[in-house]
C-alpha positions as CSV (number, residue, x, y, z in Angstrom):
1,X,0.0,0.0,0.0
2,X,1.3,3.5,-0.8
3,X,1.2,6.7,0.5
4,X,-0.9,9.9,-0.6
5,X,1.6,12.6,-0.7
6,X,0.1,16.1,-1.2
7,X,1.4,19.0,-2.5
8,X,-0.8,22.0,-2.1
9,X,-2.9,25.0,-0.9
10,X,-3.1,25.4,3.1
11,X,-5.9,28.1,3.5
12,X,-8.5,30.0,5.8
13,X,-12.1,29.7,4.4
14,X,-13.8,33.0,5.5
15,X,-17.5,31.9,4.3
16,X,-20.8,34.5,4.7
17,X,-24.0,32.5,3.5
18,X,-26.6,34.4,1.9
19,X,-30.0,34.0,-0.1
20,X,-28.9,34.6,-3.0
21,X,-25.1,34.8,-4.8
22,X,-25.3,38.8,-5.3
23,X,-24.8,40.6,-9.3
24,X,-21.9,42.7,-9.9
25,X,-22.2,46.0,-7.9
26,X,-24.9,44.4,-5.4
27,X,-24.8,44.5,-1.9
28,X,-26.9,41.8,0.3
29,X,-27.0,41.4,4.0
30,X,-25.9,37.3,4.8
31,X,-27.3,35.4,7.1
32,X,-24.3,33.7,8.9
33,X,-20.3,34.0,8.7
34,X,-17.5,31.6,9.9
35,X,-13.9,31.2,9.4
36,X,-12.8,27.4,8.6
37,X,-9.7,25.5,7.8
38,X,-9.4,25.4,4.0
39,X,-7.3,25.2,1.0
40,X,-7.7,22.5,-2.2
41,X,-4.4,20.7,-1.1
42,X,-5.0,20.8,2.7
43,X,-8.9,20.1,1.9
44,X,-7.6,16.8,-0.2
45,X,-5.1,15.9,2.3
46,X,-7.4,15.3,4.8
47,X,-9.9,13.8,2.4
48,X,-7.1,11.2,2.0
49,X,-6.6,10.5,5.4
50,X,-10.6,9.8,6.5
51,X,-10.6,7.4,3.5
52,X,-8.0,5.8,5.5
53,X,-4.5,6.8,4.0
54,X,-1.2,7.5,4.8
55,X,-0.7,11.0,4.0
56,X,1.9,13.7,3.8
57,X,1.5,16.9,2.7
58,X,3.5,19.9,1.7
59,X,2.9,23.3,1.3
60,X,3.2,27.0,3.0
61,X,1.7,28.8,6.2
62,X,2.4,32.3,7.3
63,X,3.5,33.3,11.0
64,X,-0.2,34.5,11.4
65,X,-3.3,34.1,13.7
66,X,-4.9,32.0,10.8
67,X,-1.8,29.7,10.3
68,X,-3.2,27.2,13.5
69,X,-6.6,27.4,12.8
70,X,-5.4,26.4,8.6
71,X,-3.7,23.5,10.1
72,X,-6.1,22.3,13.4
73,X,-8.0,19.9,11.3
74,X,-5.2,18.1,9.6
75,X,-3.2,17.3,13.2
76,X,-6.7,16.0,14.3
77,X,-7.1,14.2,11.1
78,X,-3.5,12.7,11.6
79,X,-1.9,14.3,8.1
80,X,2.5,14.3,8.8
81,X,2.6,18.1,8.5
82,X,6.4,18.0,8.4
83,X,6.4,19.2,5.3
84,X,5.0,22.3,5.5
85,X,6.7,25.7,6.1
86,X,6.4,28.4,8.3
87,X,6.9,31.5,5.4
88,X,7.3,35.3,5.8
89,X,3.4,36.0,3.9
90,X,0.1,35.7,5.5
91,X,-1.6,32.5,5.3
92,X,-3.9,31.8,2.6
93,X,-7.6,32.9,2.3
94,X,-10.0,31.8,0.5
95,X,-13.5,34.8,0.5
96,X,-16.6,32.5,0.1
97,X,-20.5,33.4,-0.9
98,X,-23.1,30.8,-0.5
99,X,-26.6,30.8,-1.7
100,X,-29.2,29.2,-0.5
101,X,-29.5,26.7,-3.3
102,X,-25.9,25.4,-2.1
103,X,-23.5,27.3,-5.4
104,X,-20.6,29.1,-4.6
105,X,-18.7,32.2,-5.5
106,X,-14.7,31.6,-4.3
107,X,-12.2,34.3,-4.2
108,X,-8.6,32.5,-3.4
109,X,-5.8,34.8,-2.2
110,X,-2.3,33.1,-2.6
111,X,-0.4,34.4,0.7
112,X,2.0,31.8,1.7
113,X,0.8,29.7,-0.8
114,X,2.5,31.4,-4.1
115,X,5.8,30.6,-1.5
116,X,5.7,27.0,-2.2
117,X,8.1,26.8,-4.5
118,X,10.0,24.5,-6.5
119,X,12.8,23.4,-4.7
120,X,10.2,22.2,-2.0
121,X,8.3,20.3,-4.9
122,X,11.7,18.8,-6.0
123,X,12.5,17.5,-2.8
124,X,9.0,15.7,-2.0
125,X,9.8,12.2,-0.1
126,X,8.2,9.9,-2.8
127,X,8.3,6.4,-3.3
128,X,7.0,3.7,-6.2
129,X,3.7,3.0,-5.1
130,X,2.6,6.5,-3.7
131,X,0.0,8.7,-5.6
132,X,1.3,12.3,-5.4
133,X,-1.7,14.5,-5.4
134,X,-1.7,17.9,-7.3
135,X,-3.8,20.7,-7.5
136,X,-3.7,24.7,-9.3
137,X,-3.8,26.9,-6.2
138,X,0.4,26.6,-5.8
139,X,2.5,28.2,-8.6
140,X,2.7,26.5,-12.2
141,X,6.3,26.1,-12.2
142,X,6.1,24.4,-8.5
143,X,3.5,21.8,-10.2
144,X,5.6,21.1,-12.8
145,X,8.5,20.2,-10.7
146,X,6.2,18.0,-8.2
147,X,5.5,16.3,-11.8
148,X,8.9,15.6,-12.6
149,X,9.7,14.3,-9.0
150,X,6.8,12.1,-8.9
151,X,7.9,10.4,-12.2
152,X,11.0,10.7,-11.1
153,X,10.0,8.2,-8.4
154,X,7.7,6.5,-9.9
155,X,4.6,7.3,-8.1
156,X,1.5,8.1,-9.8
157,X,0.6,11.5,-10.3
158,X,-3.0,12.9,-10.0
159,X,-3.9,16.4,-10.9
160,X,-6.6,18.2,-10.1
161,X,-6.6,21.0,-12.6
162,X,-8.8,23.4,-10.5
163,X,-9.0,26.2,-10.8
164,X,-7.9,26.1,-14.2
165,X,-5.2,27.6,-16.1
166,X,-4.5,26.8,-19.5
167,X,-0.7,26.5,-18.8
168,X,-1.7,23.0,-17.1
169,X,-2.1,21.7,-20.0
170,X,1.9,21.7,-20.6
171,X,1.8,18.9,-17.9
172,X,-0.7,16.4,-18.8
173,X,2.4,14.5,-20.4
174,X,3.7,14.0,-17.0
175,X,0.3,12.7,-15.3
176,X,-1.3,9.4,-15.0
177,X,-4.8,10.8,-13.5
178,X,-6.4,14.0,-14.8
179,X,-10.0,15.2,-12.7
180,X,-11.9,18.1,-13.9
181,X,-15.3,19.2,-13.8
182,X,-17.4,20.3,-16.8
183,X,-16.3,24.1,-17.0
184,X,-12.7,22.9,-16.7
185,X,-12.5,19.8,-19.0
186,X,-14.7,22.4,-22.0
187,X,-11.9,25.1,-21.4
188,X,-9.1,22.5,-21.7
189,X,-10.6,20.8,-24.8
190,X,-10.4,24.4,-26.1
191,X,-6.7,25.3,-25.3
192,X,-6.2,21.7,-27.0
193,X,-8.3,22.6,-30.3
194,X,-10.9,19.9,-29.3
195,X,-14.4,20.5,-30.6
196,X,-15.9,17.8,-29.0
197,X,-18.9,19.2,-26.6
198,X,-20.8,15.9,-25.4
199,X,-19.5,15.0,-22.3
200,X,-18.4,11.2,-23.7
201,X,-17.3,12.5,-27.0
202,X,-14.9,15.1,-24.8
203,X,-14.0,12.6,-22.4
204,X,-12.7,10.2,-25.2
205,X,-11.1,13.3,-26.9
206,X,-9.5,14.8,-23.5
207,X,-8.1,11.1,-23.0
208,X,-6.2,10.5,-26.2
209,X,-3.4,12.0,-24.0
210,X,-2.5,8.6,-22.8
211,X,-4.0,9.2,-19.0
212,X,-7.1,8.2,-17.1
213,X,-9.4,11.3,-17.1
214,X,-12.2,11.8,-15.1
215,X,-15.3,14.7,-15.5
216,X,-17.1,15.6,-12.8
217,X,-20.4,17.1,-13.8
218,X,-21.9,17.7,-10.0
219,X,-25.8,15.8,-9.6
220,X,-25.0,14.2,-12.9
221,X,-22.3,12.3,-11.6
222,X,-19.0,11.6,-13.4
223,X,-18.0,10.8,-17.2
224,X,-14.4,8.6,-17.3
225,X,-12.1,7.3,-19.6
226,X,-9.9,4.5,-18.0
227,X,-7.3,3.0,-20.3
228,X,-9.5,4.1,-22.9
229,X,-12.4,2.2,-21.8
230,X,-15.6,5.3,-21.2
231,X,-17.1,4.6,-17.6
232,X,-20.0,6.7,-16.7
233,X,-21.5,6.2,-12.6
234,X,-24.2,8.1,-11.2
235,X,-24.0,10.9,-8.6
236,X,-25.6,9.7,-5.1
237,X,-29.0,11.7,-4.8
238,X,-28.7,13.8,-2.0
239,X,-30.1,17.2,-0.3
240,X,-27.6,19.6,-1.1
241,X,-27.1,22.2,1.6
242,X,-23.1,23.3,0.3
243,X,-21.4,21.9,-3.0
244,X,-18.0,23.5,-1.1
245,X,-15.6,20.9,-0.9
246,X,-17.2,18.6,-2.6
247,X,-14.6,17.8,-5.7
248,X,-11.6,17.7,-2.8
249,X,-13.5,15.0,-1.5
250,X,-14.0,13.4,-4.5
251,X,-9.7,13.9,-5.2
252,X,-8.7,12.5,-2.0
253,X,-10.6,9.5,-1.6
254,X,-9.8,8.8,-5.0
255,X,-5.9,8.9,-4.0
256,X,-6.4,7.3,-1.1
257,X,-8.3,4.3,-3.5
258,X,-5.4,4.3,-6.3
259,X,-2.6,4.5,-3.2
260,X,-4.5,1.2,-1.8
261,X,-5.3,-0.7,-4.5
262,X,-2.1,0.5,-6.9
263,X,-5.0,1.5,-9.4
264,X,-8.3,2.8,-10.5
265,X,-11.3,1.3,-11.7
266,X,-15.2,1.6,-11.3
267,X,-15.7,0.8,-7.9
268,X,-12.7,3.2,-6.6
269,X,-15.2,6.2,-8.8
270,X,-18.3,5.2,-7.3
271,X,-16.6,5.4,-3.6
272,X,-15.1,9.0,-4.8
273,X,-18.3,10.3,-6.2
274,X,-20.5,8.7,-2.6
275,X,-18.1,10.9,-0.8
276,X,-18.4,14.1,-2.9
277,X,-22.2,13.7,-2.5
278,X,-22.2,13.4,1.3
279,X,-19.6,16.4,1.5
280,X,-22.7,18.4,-0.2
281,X,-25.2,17.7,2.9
282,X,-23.1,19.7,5.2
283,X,-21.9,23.2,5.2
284,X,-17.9,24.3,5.0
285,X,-15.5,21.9,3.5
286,X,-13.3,20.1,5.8
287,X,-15.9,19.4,8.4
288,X,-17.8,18.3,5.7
289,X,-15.8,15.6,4.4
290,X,-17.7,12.0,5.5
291,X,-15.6,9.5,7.0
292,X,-15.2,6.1,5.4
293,X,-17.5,4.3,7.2
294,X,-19.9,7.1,6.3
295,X,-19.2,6.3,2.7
296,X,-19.3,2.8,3.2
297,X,-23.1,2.6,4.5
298,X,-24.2,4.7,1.6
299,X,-23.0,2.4,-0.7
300,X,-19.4,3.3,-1.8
């Protein structure tokens, strides 16, 4: 069994929930406001670990108030934080509307974050057999070292190309799993020249890269393509209350499956896309995250 080794985001969520997600130059009064742990790679870190793996993860924190609060859910959670620095910038924030309806505006700011660099990538403790987990809220040139260290070492590399930039693209060479969601995989098939717009016909596109790709398309489940093969499962029907960290979730119990089993198949999708649907019935994102037994008795 290998690791989950994360390199990513560390972040303060500082969420206001109101009716409705405001227009440009609107101002509404919210209903309720709360500062949570946060971050895509600290978010899919801890993911990993309640699916039941071994993780590590790297990345940034500032000297700030925020910095223990960012970090109190991944000691609980038993994530090895000795990779992550202590850096001269404020921690990360992340400036979060919620509606009613359970959609999302997110504005991320960087702070210690754009300080992960890649010299910290490079020197990631990696091993054959470990899934190195990657997201886009660290600097491009700090994934595409991670990239060349995890193949370097022979572990399998997962990104998750959110939020997207269409630089990511330069790396897909270098990965063995790629997760978007629908806004993410249409913007990709357009910095590749795809004009495929059906979400199989895009997935089988996208794929042609020689990697296992994997759509998320929220309530309507998931669209893969694993070694070529086109898998489609069904999205768990569930009360949504906050669609927040629902695709970390989903990336860090589907690490924790590849880093168990060595691969990725049907059954590690359906227990990834159980656990993004649970995330949904709870508000914030890393106390929303379901444990394994949670997924377990809803089917995953």
């Amino acid at each position: 069994m290998g690791r989950v080794v994360v390199i990513g985001s560390i972040n303060v969520d500082l969420t206001a929930v109101v009716e409705r997600l405001p227009v440009a130059g609107e101002t509404l009064t919210g209903s309720t406001f709360s500062e949570r742990a946060g971050g895509k790679g600290a978010n899919q870190a801890l993911a990993a670990a309640r699916a039941g793996a071994t993780v590590r993860l790297a990345g940034a924190v500032g000297s700030d108030p925020f910095a223990p609060l960012a970090l109190a859910n991944l000691t609980a959670g038993g994530v090895d934080l000795t990779a992550v620095r202590e850096v001269d910038r404020p921690t990360g924030t992340a400036l979060i509307l919620v509606g009613a309806d359970g959609e999302n505006v997110i504005v991320v700011v960087p702070g210690a974050n754009a300080a992960v660099d890649p010299a910290q990538a490079a020197g990631l403790d990696l091993a054959a057999g470990d899934v190195l987990l990657l997201q886009g809220e660290i600097p491009l040139e700090t994934l595409a070292a991670a990239c060349a260290r995890g193949r370097k070492a022979a572990a399998r590399v997962l990104l998750n190309a959110a939020p997207f930039d269409a630089a990511l693209a330069d790396l897909l060479g270098q990965v063995n799993v790629l997760v978007v969601n629908e806004l993410e995989a249409q913007a990709l098939a357009g910095v590749l020249g795809i004009a495929a717009r059906q979400p199989r016909e895009l997935v089988a596109a996208l794929a042609a890269n020689d990697l296992d790709l994997i759509v998320t398309r929220g309530a309507g489940g998931l669209v893969a393509a694993l070694d070529g093969e086109i898998v489609e499962v069904p999205a768990l029907g569930v009360d949504v209350v906050d669609t927040v960290g629902a695709g970390d979730a989903f990336c860090g119990y589907l690490a924790a499956g590849i880093a168990r089993d060595g691969g990725l198949d049907a059954h590690l999708l359906r227990r990834a896309s159980v656990a993004a649907s649970l995330t949904c019935m709870r508000s914030g994102a890393q106390e929303a995250i379901p444990t394994l037994a949670e997924v377990l008795r809803a089917g995953g």
